[in-house]
PyMOL Python script that loads the backbone (N, CA, C, O; Angstrom):
from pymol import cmd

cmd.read_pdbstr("""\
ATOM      1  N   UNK A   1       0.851  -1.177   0.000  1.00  0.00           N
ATOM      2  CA  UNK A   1       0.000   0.000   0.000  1.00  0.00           C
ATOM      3  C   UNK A   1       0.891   1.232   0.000  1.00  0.00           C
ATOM      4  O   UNK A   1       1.817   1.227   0.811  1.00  0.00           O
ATOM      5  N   UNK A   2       0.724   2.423  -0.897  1.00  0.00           N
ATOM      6  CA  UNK A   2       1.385   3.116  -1.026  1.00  0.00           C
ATOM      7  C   UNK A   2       1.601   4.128   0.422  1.00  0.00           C
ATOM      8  O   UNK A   2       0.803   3.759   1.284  1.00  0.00           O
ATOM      9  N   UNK A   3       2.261   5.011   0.776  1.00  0.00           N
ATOM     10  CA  UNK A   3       2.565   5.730   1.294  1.00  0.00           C
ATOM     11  C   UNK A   3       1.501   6.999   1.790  1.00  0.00           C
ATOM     12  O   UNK A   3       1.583   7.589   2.867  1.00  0.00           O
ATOM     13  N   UNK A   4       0.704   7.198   0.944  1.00  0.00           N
ATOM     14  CA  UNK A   4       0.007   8.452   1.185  1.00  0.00           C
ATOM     15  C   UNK A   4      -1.237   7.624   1.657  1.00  0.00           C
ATOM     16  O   UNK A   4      -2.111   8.250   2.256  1.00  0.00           O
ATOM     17  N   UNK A   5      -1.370   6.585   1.495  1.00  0.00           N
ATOM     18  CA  UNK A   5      -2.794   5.548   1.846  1.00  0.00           C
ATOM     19  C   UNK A   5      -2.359   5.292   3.758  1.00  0.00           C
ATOM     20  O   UNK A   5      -3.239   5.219   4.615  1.00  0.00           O
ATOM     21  N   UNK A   6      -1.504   5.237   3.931  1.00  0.00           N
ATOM     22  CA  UNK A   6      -0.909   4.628   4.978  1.00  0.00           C
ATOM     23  C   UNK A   6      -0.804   6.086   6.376  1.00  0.00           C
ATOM     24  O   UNK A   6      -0.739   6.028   7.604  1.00  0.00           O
ATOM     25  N   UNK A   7      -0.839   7.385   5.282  1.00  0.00           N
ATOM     26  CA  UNK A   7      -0.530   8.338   6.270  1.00  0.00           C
ATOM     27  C   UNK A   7      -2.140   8.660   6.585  1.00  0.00           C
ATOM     28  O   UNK A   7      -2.601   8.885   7.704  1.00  0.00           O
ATOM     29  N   UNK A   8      -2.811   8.631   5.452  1.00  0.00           N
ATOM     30  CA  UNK A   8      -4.304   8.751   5.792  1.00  0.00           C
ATOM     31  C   UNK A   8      -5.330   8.000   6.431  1.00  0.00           C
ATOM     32  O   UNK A   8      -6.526   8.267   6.544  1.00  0.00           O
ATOM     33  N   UNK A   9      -4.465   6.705   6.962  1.00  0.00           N
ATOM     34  CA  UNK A   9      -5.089   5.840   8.236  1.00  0.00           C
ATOM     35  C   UNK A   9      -4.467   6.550   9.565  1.00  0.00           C
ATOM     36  O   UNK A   9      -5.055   6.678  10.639  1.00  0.00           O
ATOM     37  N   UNK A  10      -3.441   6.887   9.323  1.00  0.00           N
ATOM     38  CA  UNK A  10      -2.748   6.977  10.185  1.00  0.00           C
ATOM     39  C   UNK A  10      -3.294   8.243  11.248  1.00  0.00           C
ATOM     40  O   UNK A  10      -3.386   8.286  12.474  1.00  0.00           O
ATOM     41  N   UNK A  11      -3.563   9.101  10.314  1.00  0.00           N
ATOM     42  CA  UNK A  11      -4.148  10.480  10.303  1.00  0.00           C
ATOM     43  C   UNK A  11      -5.773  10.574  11.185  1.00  0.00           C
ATOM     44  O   UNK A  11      -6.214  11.483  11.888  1.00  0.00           O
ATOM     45  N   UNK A  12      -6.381   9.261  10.807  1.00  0.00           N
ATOM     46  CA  UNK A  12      -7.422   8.765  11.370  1.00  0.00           C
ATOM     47  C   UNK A  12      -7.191   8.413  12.463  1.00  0.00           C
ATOM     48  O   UNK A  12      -7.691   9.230  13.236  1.00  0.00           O
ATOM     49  N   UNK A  13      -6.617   7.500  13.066  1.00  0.00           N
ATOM     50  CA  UNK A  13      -6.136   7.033  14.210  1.00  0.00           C
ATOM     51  C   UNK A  13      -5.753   7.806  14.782  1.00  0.00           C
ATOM     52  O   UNK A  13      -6.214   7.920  15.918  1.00  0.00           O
ATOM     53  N   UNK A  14      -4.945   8.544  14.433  1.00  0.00           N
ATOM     54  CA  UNK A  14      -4.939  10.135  15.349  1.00  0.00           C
ATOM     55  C   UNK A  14      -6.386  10.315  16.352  1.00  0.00           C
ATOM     56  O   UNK A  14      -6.315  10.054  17.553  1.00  0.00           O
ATOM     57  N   UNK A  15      -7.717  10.798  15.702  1.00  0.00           N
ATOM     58  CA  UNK A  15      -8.342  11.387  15.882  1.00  0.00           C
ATOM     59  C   UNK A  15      -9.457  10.508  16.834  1.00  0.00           C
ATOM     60  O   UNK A  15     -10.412  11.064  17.377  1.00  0.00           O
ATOM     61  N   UNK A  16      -9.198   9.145  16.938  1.00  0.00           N
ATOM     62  CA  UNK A  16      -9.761   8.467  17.976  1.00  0.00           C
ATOM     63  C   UNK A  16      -8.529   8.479  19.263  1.00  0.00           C
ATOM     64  O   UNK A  16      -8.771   8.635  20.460  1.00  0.00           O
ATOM     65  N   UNK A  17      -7.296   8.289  18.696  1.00  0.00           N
ATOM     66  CA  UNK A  17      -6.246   7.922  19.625  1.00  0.00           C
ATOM     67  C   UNK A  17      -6.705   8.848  21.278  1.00  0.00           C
ATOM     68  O   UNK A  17      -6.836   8.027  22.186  1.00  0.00           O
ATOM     69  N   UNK A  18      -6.987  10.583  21.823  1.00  0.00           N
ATOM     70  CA  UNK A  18      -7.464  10.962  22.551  1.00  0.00           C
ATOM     71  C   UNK A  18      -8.125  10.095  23.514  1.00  0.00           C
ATOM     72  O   UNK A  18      -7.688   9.824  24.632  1.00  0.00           O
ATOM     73  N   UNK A  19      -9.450   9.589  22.884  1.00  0.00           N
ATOM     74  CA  UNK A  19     -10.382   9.183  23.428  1.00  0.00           C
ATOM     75  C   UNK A  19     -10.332   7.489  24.251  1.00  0.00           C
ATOM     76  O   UNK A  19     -11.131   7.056  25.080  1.00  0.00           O
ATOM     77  N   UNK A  20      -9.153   6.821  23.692  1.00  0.00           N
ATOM     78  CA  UNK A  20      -8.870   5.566  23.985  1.00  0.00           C
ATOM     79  C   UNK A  20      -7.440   6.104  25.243  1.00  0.00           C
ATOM     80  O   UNK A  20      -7.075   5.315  26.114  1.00  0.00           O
ATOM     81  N   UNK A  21      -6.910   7.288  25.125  1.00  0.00           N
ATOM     82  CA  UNK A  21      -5.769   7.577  26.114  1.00  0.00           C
ATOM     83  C   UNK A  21      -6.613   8.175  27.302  1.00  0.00           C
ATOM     84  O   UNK A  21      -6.201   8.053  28.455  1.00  0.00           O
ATOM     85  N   UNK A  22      -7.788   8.818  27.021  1.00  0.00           N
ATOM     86  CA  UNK A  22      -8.506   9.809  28.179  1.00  0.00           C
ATOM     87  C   UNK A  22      -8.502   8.393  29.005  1.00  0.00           C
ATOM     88  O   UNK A  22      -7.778   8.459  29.999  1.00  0.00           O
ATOM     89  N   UNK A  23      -9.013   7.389  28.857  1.00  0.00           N
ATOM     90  CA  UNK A  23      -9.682   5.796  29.807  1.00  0.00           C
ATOM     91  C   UNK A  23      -8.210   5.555  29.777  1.00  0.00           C
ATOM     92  O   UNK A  23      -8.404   5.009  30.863  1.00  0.00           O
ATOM     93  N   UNK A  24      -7.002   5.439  29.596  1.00  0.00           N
ATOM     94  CA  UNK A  24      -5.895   4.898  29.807  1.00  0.00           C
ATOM     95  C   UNK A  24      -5.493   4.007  29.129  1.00  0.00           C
ATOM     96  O   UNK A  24      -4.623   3.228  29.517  1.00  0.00           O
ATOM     97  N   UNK A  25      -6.090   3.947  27.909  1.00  0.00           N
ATOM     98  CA  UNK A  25      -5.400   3.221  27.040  1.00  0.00           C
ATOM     99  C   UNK A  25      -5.059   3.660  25.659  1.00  0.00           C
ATOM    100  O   UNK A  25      -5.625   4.712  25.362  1.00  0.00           O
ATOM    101  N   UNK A  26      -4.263   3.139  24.686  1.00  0.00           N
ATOM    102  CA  UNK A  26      -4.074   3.265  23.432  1.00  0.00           C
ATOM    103  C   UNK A  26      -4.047   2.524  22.333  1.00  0.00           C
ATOM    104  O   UNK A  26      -4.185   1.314  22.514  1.00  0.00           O
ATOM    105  N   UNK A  27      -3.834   3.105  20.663  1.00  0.00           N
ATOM    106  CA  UNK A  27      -3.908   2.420  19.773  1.00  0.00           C
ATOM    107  C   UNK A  27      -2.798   2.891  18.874  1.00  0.00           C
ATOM    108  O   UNK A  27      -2.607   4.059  18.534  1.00  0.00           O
ATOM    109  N   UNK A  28      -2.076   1.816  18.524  1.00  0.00           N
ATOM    110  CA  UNK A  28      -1.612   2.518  17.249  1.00  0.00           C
ATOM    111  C   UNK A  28      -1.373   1.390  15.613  1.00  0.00           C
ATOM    112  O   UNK A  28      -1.368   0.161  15.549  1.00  0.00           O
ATOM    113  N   UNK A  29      -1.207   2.381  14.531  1.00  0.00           N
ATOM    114  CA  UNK A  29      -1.147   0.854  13.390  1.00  0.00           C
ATOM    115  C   UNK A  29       0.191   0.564  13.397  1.00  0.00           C
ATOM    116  O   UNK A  29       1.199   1.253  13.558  1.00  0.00           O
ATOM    117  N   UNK A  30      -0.085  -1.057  13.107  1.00  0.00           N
ATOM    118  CA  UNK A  30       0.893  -1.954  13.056  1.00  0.00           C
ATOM    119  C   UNK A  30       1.291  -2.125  11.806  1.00  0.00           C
ATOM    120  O   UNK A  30       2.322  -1.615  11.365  1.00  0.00           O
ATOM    121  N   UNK A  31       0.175  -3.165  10.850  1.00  0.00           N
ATOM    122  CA  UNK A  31       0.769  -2.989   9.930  1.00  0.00           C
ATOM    123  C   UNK A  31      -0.360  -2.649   8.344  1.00  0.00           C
ATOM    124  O   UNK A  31      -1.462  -2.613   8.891  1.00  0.00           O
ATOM    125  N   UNK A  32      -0.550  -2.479   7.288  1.00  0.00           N
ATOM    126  CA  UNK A  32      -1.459  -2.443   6.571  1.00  0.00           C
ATOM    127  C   UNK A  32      -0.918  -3.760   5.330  1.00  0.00           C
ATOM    128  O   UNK A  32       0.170  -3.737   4.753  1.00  0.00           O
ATOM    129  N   UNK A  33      -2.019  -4.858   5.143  1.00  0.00           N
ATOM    130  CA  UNK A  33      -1.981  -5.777   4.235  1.00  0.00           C
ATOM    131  C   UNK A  33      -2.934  -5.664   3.465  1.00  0.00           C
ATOM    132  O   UNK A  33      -4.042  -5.437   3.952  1.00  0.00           O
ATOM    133  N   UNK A  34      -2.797  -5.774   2.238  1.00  0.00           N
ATOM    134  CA  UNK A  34      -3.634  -5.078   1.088  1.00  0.00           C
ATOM    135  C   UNK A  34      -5.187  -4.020   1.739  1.00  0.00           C
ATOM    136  O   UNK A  34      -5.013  -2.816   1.927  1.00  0.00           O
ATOM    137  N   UNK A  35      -6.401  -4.575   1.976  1.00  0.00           N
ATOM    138  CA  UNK A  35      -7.417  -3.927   2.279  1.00  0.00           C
ATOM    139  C   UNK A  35      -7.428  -3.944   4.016  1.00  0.00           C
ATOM    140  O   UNK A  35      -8.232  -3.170   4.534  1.00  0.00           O
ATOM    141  N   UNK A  36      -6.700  -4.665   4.800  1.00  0.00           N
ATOM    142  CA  UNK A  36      -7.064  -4.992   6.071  1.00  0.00           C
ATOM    143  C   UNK A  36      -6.036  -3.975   6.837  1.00  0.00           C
ATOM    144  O   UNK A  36      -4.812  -3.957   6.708  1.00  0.00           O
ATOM    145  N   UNK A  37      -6.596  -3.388   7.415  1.00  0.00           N
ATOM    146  CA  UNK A  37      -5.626  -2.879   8.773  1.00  0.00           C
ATOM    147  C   UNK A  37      -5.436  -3.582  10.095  1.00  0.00           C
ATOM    148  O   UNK A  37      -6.218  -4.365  10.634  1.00  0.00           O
ATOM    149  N   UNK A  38      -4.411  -3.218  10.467  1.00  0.00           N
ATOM    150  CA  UNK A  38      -3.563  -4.553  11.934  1.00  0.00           C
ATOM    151  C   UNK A  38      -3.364  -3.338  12.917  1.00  0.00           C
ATOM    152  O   UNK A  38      -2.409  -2.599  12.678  1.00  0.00           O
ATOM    153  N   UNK A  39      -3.994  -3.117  13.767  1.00  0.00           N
ATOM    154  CA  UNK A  39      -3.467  -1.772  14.926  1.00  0.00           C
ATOM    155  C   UNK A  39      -2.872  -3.154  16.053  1.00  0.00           C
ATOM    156  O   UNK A  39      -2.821  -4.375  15.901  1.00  0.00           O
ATOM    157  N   UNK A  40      -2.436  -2.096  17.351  1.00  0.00           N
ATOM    158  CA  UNK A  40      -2.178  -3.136  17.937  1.00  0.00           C
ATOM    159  C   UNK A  40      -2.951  -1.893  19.321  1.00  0.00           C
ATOM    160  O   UNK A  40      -3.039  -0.689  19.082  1.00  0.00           O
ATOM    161  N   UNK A  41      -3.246  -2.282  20.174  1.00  0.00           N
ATOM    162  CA  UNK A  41      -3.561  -1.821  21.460  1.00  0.00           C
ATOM    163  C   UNK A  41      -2.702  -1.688  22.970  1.00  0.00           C
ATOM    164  O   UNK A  41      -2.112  -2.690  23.375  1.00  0.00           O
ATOM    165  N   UNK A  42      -2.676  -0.831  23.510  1.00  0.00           N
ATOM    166  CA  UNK A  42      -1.859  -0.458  24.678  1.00  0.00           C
ATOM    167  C   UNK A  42      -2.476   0.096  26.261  1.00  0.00           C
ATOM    168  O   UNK A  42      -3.409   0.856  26.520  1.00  0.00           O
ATOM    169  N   UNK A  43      -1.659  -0.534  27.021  1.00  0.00           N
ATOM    170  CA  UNK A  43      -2.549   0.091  28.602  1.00  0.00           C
ATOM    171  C   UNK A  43      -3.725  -0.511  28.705  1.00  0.00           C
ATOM    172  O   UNK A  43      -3.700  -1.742  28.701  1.00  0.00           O
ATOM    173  N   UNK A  44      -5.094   0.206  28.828  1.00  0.00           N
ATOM    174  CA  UNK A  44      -6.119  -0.148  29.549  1.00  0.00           C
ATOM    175  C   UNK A  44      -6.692  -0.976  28.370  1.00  0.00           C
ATOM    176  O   UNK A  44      -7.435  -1.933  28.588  1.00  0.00           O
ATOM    177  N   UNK A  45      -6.346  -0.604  27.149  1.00  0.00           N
ATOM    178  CA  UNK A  45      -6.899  -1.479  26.402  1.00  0.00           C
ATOM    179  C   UNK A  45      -7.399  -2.893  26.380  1.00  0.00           C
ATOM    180  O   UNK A  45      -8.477  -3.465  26.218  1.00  0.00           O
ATOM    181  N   UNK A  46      -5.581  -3.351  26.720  1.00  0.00           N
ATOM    182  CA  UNK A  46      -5.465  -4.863  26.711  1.00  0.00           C
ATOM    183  C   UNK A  46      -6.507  -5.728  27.888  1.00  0.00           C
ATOM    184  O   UNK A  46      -6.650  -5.450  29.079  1.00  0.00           O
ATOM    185  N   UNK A  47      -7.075  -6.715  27.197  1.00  0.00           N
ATOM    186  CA  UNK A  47      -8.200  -7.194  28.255  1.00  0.00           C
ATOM    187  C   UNK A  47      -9.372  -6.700  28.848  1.00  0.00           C
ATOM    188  O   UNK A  47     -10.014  -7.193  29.775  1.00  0.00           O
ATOM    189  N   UNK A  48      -9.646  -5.350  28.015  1.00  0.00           N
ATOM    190  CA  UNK A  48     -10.792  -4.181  27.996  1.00  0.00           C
ATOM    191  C   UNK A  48     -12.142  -5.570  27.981  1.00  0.00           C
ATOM    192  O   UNK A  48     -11.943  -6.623  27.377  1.00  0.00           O
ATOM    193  N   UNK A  49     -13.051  -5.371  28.518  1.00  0.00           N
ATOM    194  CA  UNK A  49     -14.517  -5.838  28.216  1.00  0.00           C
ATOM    195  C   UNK A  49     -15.044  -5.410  26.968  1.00  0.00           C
ATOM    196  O   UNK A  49     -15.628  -6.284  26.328  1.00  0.00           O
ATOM    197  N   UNK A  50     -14.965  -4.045  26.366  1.00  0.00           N
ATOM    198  CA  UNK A  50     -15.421  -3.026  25.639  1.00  0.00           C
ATOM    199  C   UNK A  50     -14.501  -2.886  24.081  1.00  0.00           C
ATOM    200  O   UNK A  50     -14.798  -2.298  23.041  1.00  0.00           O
ATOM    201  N   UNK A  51     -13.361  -3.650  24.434  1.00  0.00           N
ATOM    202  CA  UNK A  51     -12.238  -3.402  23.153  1.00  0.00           C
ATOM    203  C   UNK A  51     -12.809  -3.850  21.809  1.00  0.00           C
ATOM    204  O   UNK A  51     -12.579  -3.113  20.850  1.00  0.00           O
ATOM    205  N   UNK A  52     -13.580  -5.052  21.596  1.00  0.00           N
ATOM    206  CA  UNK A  52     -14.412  -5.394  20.372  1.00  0.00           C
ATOM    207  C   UNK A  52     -15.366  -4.397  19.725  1.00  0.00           C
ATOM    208  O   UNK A  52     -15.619  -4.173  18.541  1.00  0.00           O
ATOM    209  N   UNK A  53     -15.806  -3.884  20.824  1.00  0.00           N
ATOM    210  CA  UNK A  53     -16.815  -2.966  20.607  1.00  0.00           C
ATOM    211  C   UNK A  53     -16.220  -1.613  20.033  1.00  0.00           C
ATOM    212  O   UNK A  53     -16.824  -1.010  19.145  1.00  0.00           O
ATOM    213  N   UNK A  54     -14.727  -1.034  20.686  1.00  0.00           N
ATOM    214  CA  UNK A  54     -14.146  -0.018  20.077  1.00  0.00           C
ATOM    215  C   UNK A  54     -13.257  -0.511  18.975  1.00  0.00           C
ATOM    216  O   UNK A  54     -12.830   0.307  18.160  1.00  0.00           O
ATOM    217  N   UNK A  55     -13.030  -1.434  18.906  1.00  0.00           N
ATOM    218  CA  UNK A  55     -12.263  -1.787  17.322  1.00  0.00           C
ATOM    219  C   UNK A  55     -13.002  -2.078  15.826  1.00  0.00           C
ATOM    220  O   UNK A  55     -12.639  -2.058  14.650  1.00  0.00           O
ATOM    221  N   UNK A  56     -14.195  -2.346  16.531  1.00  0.00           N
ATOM    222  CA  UNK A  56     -15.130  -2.561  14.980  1.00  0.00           C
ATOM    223  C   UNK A  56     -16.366  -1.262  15.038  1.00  0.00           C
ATOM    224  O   UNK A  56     -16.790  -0.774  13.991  1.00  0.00           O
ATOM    225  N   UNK A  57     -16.821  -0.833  16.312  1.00  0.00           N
ATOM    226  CA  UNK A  57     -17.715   0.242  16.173  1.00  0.00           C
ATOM    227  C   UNK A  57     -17.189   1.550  16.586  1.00  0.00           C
ATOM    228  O   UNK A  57     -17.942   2.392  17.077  1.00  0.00           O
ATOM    229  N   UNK A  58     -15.559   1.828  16.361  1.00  0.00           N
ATOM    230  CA  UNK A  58     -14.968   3.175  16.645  1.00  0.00           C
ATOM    231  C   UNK A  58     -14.140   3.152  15.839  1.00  0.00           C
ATOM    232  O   UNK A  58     -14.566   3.675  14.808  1.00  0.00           O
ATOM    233  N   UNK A  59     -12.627   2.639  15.700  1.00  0.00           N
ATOM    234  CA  UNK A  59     -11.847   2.320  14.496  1.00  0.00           C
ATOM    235  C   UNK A  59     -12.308   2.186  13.821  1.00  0.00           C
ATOM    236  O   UNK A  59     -12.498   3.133  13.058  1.00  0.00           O
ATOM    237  N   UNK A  60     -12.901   0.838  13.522  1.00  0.00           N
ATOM    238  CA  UNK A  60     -12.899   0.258  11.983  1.00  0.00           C
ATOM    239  C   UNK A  60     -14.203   1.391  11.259  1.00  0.00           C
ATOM    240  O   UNK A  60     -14.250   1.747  10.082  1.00  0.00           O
ATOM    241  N   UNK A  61     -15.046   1.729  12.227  1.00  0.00           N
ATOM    242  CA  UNK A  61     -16.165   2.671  11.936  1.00  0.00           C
ATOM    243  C   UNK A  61     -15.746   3.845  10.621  1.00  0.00           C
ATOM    244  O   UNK A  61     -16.186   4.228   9.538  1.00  0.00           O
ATOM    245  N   UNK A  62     -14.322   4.143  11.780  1.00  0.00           N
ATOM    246  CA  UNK A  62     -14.189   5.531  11.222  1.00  0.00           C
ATOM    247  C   UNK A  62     -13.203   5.560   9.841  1.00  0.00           C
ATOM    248  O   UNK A  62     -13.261   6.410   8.952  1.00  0.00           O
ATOM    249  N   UNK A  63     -12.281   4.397   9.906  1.00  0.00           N
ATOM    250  CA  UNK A  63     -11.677   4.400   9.247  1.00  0.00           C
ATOM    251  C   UNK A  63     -12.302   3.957   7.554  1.00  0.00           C
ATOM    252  O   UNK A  63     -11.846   4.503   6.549  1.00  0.00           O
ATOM    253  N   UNK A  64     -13.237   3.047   7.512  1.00  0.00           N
ATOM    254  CA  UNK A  64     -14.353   2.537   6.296  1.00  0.00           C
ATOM    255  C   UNK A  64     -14.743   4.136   5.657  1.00  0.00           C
ATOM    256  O   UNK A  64     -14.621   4.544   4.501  1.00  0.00           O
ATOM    257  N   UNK A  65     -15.272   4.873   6.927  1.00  0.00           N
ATOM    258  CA  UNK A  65     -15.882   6.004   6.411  1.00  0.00           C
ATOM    259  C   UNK A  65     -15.124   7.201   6.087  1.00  0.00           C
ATOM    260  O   UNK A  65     -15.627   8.229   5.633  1.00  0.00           O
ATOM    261  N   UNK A  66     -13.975   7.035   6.322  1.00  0.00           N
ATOM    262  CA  UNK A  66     -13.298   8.168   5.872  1.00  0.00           C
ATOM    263  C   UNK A  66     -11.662   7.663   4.821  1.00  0.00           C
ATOM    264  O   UNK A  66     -10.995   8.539   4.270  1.00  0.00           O
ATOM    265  N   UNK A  67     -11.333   6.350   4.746  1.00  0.00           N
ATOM    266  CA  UNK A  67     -10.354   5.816   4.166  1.00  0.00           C
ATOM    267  C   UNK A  67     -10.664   4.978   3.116  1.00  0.00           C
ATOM    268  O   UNK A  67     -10.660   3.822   3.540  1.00  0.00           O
ATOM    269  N   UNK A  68     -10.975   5.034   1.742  1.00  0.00           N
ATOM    270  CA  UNK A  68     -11.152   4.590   0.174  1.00  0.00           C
ATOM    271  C   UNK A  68     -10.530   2.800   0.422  1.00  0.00           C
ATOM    272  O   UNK A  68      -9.462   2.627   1.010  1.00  0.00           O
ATOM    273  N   UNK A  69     -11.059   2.028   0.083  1.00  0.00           N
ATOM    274  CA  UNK A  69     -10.483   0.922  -0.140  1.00  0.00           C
ATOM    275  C   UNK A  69      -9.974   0.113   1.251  1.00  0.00           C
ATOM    276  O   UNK A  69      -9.000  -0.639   1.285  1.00  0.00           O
ATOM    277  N   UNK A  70     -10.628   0.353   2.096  1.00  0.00           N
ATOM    278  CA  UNK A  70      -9.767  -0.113   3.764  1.00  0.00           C
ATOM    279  C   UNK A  70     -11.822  -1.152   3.920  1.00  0.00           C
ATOM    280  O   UNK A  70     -13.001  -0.800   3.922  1.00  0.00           O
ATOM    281  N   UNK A  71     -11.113  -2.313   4.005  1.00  0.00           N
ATOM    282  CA  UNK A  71     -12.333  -3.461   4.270  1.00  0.00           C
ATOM    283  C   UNK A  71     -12.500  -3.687   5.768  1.00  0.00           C
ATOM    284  O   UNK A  71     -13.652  -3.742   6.198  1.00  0.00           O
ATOM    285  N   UNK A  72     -11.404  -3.834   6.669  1.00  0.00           N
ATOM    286  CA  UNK A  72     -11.261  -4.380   8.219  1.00  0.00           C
ATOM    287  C   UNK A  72     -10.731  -3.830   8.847  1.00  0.00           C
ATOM    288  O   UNK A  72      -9.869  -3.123   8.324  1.00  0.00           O
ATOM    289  N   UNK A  73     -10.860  -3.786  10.178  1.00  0.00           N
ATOM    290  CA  UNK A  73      -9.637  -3.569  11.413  1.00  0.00           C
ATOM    291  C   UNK A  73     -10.000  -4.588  11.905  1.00  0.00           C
ATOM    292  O   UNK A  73     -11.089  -5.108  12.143  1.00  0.00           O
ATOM    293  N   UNK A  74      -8.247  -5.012  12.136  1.00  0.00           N
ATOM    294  CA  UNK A  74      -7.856  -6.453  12.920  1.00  0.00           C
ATOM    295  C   UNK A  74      -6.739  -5.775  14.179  1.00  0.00           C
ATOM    296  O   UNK A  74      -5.981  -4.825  14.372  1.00  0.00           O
ATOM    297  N   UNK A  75      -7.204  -6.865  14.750  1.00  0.00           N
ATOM    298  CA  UNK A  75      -6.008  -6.751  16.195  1.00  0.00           C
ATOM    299  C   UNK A  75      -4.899  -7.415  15.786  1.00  0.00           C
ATOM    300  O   UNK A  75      -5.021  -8.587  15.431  1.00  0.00           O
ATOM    301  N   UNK A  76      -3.584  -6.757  15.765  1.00  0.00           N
ATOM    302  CA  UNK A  76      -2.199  -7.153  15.198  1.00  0.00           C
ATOM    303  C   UNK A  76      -2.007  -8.903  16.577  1.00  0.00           C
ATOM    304  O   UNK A  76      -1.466  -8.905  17.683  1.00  0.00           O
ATOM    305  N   UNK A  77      -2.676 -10.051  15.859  1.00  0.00           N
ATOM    306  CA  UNK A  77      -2.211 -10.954  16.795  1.00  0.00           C
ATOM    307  C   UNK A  77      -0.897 -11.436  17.807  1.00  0.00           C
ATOM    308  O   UNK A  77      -0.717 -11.954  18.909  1.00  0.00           O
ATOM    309  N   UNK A  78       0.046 -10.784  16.409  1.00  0.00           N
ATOM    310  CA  UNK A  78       1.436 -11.459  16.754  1.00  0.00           C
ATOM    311  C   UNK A  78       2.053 -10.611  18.025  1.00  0.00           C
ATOM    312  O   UNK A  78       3.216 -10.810  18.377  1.00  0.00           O
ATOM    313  N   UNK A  79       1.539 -10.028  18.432  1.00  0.00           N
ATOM    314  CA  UNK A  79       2.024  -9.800  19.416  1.00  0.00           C
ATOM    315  C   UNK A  79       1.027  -9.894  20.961  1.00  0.00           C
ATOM    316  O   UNK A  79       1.258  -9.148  21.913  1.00  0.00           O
ATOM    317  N   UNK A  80       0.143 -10.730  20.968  1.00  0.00           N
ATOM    318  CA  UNK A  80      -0.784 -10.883  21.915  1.00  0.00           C
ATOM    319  C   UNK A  80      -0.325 -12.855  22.496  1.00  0.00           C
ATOM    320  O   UNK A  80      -0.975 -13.403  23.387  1.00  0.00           O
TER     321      UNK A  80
END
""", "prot")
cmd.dss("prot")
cmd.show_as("cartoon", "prot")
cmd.util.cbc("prot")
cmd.orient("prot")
């Protein structure tokens, strides 16, 4: 994925990142494979009750709706 595709997720994630640090936790991307994005999660995140719920109805939400060609957000496994 080119470069300017990658800054404009990135750019996104920004703009939730706040709201996942205000509760004590964070997000950031890991890696991008063709249509799927891989974030990985930090702090309060990990083991959240609520984390499914902010990765497909806050991330992945925002990112579908504002990023051309982006199908998923996945949790970067390899490091869990």
């Amino acid at each position: 994925m080119e470069d300017s595709k990658v800054a404009e997720i990135e750019k996104v994630i920004e703009k939730i990142r706040p709201y996942l640090q205000r509760d004590g936790g964070d997000v950031a991307l890991s890696r991008v494979d063709g249509d799927i994005v891989y974030v990985t999660v930090h702090g309060a995140c990990i083991g959240c009750n609520a984390l499914d719920m902010t990765l497909k109805d806050g991330i992945e939400a925002l990112l579908l709706d504002e990023v051309p060609d982006i199908k998923e957000v996945r949790l970067d496994n390899e490091l869990f």
